[in-house]
N, C-alpha and C positions, 0 to 999 in steps of 0.2 A: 501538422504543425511542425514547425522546426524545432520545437523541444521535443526532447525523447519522450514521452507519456507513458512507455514502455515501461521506466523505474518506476512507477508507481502502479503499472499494472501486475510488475511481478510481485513487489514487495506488497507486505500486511503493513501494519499503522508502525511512525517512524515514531521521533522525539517528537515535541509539544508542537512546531510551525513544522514539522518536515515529513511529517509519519506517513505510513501507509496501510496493512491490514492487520491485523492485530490477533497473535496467536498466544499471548501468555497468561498467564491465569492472573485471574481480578483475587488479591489476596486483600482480607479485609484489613487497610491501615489506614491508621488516621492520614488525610493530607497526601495520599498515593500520588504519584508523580504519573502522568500522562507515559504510553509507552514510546517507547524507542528502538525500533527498528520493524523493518517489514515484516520478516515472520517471527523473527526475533524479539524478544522484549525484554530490555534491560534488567528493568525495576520486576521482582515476584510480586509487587503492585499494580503493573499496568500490564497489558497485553501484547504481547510481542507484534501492513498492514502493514511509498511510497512508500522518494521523494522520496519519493522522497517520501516512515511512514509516519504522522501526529502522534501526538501524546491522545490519551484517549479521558485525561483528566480524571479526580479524583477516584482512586479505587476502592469498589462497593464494600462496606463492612455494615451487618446486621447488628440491630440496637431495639432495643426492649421499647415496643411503643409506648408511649404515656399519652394521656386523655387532654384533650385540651381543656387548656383551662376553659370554663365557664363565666361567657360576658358579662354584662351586669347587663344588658338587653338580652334580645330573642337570642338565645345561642344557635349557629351554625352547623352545618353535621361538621361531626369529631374529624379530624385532620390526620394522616397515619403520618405520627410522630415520633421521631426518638428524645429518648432523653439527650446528650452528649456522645460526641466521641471523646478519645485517648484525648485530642487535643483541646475539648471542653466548648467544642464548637458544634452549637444543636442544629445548625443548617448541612454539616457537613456529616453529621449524622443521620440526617433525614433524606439525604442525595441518596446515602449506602442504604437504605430500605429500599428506595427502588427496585424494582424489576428491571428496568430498563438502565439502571444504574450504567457510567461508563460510555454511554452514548457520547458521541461528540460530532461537530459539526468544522470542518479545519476549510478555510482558505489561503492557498499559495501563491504568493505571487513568481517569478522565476524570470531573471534575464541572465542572456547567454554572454559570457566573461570574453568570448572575442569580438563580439558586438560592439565592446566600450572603445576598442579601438582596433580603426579602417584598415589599417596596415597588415594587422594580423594575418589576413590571409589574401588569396587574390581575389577573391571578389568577399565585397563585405556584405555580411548577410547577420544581420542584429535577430537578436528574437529578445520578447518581452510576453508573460503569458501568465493566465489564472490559470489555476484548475480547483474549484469547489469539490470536496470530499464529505458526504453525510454515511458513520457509519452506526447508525443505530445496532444494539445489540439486547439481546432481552434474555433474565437468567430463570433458565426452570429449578434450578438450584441453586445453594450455594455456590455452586464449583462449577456448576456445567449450564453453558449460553449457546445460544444462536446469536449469529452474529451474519452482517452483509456490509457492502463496501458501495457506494457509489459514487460515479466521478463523471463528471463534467469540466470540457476543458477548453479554453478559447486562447487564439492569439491575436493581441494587439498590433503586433505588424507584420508584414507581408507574408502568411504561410505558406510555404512547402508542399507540403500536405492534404490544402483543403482547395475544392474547386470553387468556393465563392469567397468574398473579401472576410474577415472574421468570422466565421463558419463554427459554430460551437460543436464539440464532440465528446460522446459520451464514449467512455471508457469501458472495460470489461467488469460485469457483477459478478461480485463475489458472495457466496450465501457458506456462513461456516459451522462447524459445529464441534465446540470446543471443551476440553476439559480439564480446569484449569488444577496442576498442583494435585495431579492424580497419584502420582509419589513421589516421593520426599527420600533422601539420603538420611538415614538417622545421621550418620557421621561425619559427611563432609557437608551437611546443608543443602545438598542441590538439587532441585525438585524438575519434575518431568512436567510436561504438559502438551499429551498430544492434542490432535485435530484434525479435521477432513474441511476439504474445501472442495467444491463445487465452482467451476467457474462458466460463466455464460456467455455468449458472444456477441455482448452488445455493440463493439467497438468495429468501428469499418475495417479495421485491418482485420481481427478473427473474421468477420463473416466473408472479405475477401480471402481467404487462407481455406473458406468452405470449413469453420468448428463449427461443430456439435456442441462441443462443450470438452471441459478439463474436468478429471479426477484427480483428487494433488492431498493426497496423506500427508500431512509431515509432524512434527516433534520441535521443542525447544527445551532445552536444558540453562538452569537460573541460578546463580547464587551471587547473595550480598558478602561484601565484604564491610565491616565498620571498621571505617579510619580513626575514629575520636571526632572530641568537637564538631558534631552535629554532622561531620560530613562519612559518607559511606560510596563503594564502588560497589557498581551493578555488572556482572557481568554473563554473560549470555551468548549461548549458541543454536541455531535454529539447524534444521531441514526439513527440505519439503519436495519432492516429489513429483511429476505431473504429466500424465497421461491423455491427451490433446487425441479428441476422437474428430477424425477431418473427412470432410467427404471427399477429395481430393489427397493427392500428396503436394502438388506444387499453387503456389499461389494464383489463383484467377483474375484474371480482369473482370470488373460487372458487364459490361458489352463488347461485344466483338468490333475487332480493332479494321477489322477486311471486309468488305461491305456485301463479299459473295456470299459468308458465315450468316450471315444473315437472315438469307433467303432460303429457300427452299426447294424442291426440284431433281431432276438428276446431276449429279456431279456437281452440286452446290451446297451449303450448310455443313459437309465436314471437314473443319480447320479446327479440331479441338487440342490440336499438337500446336494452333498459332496462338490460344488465347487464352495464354499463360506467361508469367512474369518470367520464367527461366526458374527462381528462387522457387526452392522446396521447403517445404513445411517442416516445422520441428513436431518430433512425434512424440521424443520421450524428455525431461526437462529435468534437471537436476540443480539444485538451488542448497549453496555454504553458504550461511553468513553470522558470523562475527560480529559482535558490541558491545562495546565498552563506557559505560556512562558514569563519572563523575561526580554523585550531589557535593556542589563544593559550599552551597550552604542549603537551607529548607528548599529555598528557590530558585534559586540560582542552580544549571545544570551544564555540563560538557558532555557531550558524547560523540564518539569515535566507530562507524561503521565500515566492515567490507565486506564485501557480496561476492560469491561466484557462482556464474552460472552456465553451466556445460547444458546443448542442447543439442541432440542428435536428431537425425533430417532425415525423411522418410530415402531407401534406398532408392539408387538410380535403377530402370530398367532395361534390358538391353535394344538397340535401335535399330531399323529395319534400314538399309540401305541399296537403293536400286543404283545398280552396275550398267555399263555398258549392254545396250544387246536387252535387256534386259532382266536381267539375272538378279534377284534379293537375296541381302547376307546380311547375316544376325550380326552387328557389332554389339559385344558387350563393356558396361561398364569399366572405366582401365583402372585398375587398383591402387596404382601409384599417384593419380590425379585425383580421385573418387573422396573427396575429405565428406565426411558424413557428419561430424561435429563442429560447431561450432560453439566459443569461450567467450563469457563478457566478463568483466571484471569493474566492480560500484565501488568508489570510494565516498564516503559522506561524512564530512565534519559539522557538528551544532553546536549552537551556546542558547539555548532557552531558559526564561526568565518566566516566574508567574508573578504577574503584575497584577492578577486578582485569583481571588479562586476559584472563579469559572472562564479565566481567559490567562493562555501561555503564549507568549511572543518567540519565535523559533528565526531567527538566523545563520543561515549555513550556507557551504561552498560543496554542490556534487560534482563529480565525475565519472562518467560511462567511459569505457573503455573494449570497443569493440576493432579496434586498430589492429593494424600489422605493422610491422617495420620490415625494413630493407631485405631481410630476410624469411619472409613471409610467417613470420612468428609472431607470438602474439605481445605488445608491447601496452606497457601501463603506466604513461605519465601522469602525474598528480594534477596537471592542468592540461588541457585539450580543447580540441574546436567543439566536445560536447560538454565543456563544465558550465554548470550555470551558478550563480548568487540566488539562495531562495529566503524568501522572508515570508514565517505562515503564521497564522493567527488560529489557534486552536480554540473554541467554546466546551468549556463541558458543558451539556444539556440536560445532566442531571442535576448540576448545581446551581443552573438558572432556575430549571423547574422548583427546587427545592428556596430558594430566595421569594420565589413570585407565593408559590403557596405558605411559606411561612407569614410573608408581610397580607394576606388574603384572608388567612384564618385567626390568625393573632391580633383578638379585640384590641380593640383600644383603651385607654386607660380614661380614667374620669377627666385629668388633667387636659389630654388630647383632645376630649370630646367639646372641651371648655374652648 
């Protein structure tokens, strides 16, 4: 597809419509704010996981179950209920008893900002595109979860990237395991929260790239600042790490492009020097990023992301070159040309709104920046031929589950029955 998928397969869960995988610790507070940014998470409430990455909705806090009341009919089995939270709200109580608390379910929509207009470039090439995200997560503790990422992505016009007209594509799985708020600063406030990530290669570009899988350590560091008047800044910095075990070093084609490779035979079948993209694989991955989020009231939310991502490429080998006459000579790699790294640079701006408390409305403007300029350096405009407009719709599925089973188990009243 013409949108990058890539931001969202690096990053963990973003803000509320824009998030991606989620590495920061679920601190128990009334009303948590979904998290905001990939590895990164704003809020010591949500989890640092896209895209662009979602809020991950209201963050888990344990509450003293109380017995249900008893119907005036046949009573039902007892319902695991809390009393209240901090904010006097017993559904939003009964979400943070979950196990599974923090689960969410995010759809994005995403169209590309040179798309709106023909002129921008020389050939006009629009993109308009979902990508469904379910990141369930489930806590063996207080503090410490399993957590997984999955994504599904389709384009509604013309893609790039897929060999059939809207071709859906799943993304790379993520399986994590995370420990949220494992220390705390006595004195400055700012709490750690490591984690290991597992990544699996379900996505046609990893299993064209020939992965195994990713090992990907990484850490976030969190602290609120309270402004007054209900409003507070989150701020947060992630890393993470990533170790890409490949069968290959350079990118594969699925079938051979020369019809001799194919076959079999003497002096047929080896062209495994023709049936490769040229592009080498990233082997080691290095992942900053940066976020800054705003509550500028309960619900109301601003935040500010940037991403850097340095990836180094498997090295070049040196190449056999037959001579005149016949003669082979080892050329090797030339050190001056030999660029082994490669820099992206994510800009992501949001404004999300909770419009209910189990659904966050998220609008934002990304930017990937994997450009050179005239001088073969790396350049990072705020708008580019890969910015897009995203609009996501975050579910928390803990707080729907907890509405369905309170309005299920909560008899009715004599009145109601009348």
């Amino acid at each position: 597809m013409k949108r990058n998928f890539v931001l969202f397969a690096l990053l963990g869960a973003m803000s509320p419509g824009l998030a991606v995988a989620q590495d920061a610790p679920a601190d128990p507070a009334p009303e948590a704010k979904p998290e905001a940014g990939p590895d990164a998470q704003p809020a010591p409430t949500a989890d640092p996981a896209p895209p662009p990455q979602p809020k991950a909705g209201p963050t888990p806090a344990t509450a003293s179950p109380v017995p249900t009341p008893a119907p005036t009919t046949t009573a039902p089995a007892p319902a695991p209920r809390a009393s209240t939270d901090a904010s006097g709200d017993p559904t939003a109580a009964l979400a943070k008893s979950y196990p599974f608390r923090s689960s969410t379910f995010i759809l994005w929509q995403n169209l590309s900002a040179t798309g709106l207009h023909k002129g921008a470039e020389q050939t006009w090439n629009p993109m308009y595109s979902w990508l469904a995200r379910f990141t369930p997560r489930y806590y063996l503790t207080d503090t410490v979860s399993v957590r997984a990422k999955f994504d599904l992505g389709i384009e509604w016009t013309n893609g790039d990237e897929t060999t059939t007209y809207h071709e859906a594509q799943w993304e790379d799985t993520w399986l994590d395991l995370v420990a949220a708020k494992a220390w705390v600063d006595p004195l400055l406030g700012i709490d750690l929260t490591p984690s290991w990530r597992f990544v699996l290669p379900t996505s046609k570009a990893s299993q064209a790239r020939g992965l195994y899988a990713g090992l990907s350590p990484g850490f976030s560091l969190h602290r609120d600042v309270p402004l007054g008047h209900d409003m507070n800044l989150s701020l947060s910095y992630s890393f993470r790490y990533i170790k890409n075990l490949n069968r290959w070093t350079t990118v594969q084609y699925e079938a051979p492009t020369i019809a001799s490779c194919s076959t079999g035979g003497a002096g047929l079948g080896d062209c495994g020097g023709l049936l490769h993209t040229g592009s080498r694989n990233p082997s080691h991955v290095f992942q900053n990023i940066l976020v800054a989020e705003w509550a500028i009231t309960p619900k109301l939310h601003l935040m500010q992301m940037a991403a850097y991502f340095n990836s180094f490429v498997y090295g070049l080998t040196p190449a056999s070159a037959v001579l005149a006459g016949g003669t082979s000579v080892n050329v090797p790699a030339d050190p001056n040309t030999n660029v082994n790294m490669r820099a992206v640079v994510w800009y992501l701006t949001e404004v999300s709104y909770d419009v209910h408390p189990w659904l966050t409305v998220g609008l934002g403007l990304s930017s990937y920046n994997p450009q050179l300029n005239e001088e073969s350096k790396y350049r990072t405009p705020f708008v580019n031929r890969y910015t897009e407009i995203m609009l996501g719709l975050t579910f928390a599925l803990d707080r729907i589950t907890a509405s369905i089973d309170r309005s299920v188990r909560t008899p009715m009243s004599a009145a109601a029955r009348l």
